[in-house]
C-alpha positions as CSV (number, residue, x, y, z in Angstrom):
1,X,106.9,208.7,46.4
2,X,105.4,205.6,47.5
3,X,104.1,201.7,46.0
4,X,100.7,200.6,47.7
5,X,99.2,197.2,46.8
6,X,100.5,197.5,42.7
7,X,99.6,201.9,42.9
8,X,102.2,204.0,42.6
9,X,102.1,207.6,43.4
10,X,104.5,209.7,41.5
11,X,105.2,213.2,41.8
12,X,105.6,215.4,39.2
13,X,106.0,219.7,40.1
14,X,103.6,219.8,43.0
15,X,101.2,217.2,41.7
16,X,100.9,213.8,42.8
17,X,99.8,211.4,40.4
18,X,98.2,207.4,41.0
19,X,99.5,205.7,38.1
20,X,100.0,202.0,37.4
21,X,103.2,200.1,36.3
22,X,103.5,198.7,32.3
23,X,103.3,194.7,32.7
24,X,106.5,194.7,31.2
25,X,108.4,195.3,34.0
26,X,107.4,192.5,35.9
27,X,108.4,190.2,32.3
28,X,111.6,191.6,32.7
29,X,111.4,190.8,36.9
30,X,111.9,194.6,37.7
31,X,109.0,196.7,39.3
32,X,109.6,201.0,40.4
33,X,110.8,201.7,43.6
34,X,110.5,204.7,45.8
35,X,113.0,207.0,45.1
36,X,112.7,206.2,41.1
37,X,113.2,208.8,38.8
38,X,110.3,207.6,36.2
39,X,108.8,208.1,32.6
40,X,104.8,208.2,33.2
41,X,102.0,209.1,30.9
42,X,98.8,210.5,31.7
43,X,95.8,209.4,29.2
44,X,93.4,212.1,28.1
45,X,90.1,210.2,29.0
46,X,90.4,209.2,32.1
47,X,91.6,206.3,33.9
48,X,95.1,205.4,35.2
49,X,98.4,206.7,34.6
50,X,101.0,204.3,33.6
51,X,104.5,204.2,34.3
52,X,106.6,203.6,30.6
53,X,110.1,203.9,32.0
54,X,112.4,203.5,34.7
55,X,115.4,205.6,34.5
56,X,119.1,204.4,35.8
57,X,119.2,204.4,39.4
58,X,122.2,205.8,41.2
59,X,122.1,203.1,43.6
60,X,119.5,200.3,45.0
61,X,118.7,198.8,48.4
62,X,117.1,195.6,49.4
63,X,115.7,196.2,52.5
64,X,114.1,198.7,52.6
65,X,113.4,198.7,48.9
66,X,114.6,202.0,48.3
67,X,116.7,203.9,45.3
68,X,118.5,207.3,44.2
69,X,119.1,207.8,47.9
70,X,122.2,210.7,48.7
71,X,122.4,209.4,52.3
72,X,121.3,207.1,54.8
73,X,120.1,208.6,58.1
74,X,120.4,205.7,60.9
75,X,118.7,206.2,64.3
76,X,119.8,204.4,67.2
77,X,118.9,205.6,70.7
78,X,120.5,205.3,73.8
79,X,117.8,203.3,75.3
80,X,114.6,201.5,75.0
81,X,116.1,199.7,72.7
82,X,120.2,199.5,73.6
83,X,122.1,200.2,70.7
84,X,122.9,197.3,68.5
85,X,126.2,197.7,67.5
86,X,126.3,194.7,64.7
87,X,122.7,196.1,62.9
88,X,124.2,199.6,62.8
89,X,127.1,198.8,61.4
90,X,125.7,196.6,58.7
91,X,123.3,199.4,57.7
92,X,126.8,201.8,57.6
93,X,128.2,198.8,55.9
94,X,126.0,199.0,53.2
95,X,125.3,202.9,52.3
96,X,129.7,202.9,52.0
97,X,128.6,200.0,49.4
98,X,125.7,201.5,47.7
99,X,127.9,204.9,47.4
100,X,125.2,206.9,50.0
101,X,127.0,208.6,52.8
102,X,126.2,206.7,56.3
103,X,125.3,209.4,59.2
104,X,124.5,208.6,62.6
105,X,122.1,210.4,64.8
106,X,121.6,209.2,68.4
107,X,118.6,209.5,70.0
108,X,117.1,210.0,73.7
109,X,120.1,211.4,75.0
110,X,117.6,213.4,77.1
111,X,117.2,209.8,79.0
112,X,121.0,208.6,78.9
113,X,123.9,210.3,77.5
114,X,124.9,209.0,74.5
115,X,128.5,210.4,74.1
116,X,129.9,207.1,74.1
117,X,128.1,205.7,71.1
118,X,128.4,209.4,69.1
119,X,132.1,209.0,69.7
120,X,132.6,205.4,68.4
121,X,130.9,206.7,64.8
122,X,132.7,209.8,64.8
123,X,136.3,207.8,65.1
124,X,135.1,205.9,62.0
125,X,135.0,209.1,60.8
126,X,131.0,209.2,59.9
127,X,129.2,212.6,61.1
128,X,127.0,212.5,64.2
129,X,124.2,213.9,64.9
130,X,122.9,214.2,68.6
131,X,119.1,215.0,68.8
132,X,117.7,216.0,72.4
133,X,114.1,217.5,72.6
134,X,114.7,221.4,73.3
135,X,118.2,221.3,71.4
136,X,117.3,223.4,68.9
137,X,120.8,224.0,67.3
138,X,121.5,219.8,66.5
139,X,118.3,219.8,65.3
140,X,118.9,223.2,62.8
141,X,122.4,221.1,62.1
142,X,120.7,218.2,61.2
143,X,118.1,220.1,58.8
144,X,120.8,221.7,57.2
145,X,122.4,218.5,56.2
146,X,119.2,217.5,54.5
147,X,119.0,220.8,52.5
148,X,119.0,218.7,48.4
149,X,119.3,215.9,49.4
150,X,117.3,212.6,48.8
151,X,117.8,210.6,52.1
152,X,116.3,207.5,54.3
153,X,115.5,207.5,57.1
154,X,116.6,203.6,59.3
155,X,116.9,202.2,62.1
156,X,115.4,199.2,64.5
157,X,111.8,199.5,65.4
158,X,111.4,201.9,68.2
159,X,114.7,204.5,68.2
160,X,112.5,207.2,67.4
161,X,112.7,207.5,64.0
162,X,109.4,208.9,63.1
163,X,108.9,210.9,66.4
164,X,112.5,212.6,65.3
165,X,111.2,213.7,61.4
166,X,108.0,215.4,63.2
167,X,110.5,217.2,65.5
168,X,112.2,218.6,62.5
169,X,109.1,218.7,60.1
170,X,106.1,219.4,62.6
171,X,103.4,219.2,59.3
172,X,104.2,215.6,58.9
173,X,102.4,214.4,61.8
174,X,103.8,210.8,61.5
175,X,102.2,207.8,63.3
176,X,104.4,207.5,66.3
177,X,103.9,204.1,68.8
178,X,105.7,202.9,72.4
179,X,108.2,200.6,73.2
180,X,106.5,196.9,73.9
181,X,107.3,195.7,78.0
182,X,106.0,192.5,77.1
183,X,108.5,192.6,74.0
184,X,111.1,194.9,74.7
185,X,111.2,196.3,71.3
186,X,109.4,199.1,69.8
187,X,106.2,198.7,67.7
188,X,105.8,199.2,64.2
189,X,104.2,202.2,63.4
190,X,105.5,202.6,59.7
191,X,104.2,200.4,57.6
192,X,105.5,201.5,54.1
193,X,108.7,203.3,52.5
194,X,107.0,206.6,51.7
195,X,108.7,210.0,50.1
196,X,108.0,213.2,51.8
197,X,109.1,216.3,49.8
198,X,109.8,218.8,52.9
199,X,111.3,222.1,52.6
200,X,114.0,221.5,50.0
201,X,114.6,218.0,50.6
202,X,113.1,214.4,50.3
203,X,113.0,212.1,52.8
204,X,111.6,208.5,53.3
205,X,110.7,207.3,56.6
206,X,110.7,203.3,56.4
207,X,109.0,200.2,58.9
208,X,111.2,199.8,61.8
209,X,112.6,196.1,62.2
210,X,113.6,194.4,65.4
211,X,116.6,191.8,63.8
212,X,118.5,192.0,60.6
213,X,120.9,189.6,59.0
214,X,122.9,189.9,55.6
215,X,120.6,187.2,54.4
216,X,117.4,189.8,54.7
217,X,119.5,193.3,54.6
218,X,122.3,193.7,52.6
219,X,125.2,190.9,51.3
220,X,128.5,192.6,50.7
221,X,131.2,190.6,48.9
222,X,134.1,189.5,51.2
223,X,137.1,191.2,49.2
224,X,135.0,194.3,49.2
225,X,133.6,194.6,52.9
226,X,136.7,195.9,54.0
227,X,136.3,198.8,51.9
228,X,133.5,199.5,53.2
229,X,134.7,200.0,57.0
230,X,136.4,204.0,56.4
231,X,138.5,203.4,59.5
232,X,140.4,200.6,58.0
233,X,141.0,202.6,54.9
234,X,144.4,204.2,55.8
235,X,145.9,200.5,57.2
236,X,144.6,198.5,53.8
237,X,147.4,197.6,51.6
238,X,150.0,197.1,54.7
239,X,149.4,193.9,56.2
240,X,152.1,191.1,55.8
241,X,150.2,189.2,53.1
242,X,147.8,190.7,50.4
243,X,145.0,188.1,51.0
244,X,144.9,189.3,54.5
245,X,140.9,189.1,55.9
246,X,142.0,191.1,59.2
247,X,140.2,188.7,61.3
248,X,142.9,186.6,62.9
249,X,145.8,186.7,60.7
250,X,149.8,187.4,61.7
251,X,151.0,190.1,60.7
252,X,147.6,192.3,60.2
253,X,147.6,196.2,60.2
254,X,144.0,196.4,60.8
255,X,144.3,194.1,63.9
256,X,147.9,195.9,65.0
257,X,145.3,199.4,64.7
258,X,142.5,197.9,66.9
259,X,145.0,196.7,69.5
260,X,146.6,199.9,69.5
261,X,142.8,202.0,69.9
262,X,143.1,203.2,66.4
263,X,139.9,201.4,65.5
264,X,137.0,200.6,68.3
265,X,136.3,197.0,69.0
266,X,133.1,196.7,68.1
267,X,133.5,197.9,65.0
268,X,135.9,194.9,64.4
269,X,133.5,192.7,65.9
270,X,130.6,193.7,63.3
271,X,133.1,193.6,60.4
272,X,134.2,189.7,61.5
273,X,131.0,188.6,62.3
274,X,129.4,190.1,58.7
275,X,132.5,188.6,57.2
276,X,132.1,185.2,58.7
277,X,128.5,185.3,57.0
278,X,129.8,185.7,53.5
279,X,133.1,184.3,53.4
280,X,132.1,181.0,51.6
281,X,129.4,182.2,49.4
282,X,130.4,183.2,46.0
283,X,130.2,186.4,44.1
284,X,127.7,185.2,41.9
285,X,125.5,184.3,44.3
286,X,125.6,187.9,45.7
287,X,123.2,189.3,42.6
């Protein structure tokens, strides 16, 4: 459920246990995450738990460290900070890679309509959620999503991440902080990935950030990025030549769609700009 400085709280039924991790996973350079599905044992004298195994993971990501994760909520708001287009698309980017489904929910509509941005993740064909304070239905929409599901809450420091799960878990009574003037960005009131079993669901609130590259977030090969863009999916396979990047090259499908309004600009834009990143590294060097 959560990893404080080398405890690691595990639930089991409707216990919670503090156990510690076997040495041997740090020989073998692996450690539990949240999210782990884990073999623990619990001595009869006394003293720590200890974690014996680590059981396949489903998926994995870096940043956050995170695992077993169904879907990956992203929050960006309207305002206070501005959406940023490039983050949120690498954070979509990377769920379609990890096989977690990407949803969007917009926040602080209640300040600044945020049709336009719902609308550009909808054509990509991700669901949206819009959450207003007082909008009780979105937020019964958005709860009924979650029903089973493990999912992760994401999204740049200050969007209103934590402020949105007490709205739709009022028990959790989550740390919530205000944007920075001097800054312009919102402060960090997360401070670890932590598990929250809630009414038939998991979810992990994580730390906010304020920037994130590939190089600390996620590094997507180049020949699979563009898989991992579900606008582009219906075009692959009909550009003029098969090693087609659909950045700048004749005879393109993808670039023939975005011209024609098929697929929104800055989607593109995120897609080159993460591809330009990655281009000349080598798969290898990915692991």
């Amino acid at each position: 459920m959560k990893s404080i400085g080398g405890f690691y709280y595990v639930r089991c039924g409707e216990i919670e246990y503090e156990c510690k991790a076997r040495g041997s996973f740090r020989k073998k350079g692996s450690s539990p995450l949240v999210g782990d599905r884990v073999v623990f044992t619990v001595p009869e004298g006394g003293g720590f738990c200890a974690i014996e195994e680590i059981l396949p993971r489903k998926n994995k990501l870096k940043r956050p460290a995170l695992c077993n994760i169904d879907a990956l909520v992203i929050v960006c708001s309207t305002v206070d900070p501005l959406p940023n287009f490039t983050v949120i698309d690498k954070m979509t980017a990377a769920a379609v890679n990890h096989r977690m489904e990407p949803v969007i929910v917009v926040s602080k509509n209640d300040i600044k309509n945020g049709d336009a941005v719902a609308e550009i993740y909808r054509r990509a064909g991700l669901q949206v959620f819009h959450c207003t304070p007082g909008d009780g239905d979105e937020a019964q929409r958005l709860l009924s999503f979650l029903q089973g599901k493990v999912t992760a809450f994401i999204g740049n420091s200050g969007v209103g991440k934590s402020t949105l799960l007490n709205t739709l878990f009022p028990t959790l009574r989550l740390q919530t902080g205000q944007i920075s003037e001097k800054l312009g960005r919102g402060r960090h009131t997360t401070r670890v990935v932590e598990l929250f079993a809630l009414e038939g669901c998991y979810v992990a609130d994580t730390p906010g950030f304020s920037t994130v590259d590939l190089q600390r977030y996620e590094m997507i090969d180049k020949e699979q990025l563009q898989y991992c863009f579900p606008e582009f999916s219906r075009f692959l396979g009909q550009c003029q030549f098969t090693s087609c990047a659909h950045v700048c090259e004749k005879g393109c499908r993808i670039l023939e769609a975005l011209r024609a309004g098929e697929i929104e600009k800055s989607r593109h834009d995120s897609y080159v700009a993460m591809y330009n990143e990655v281009k000349d590294i080598k798969h290898w060097q990915l692991k």
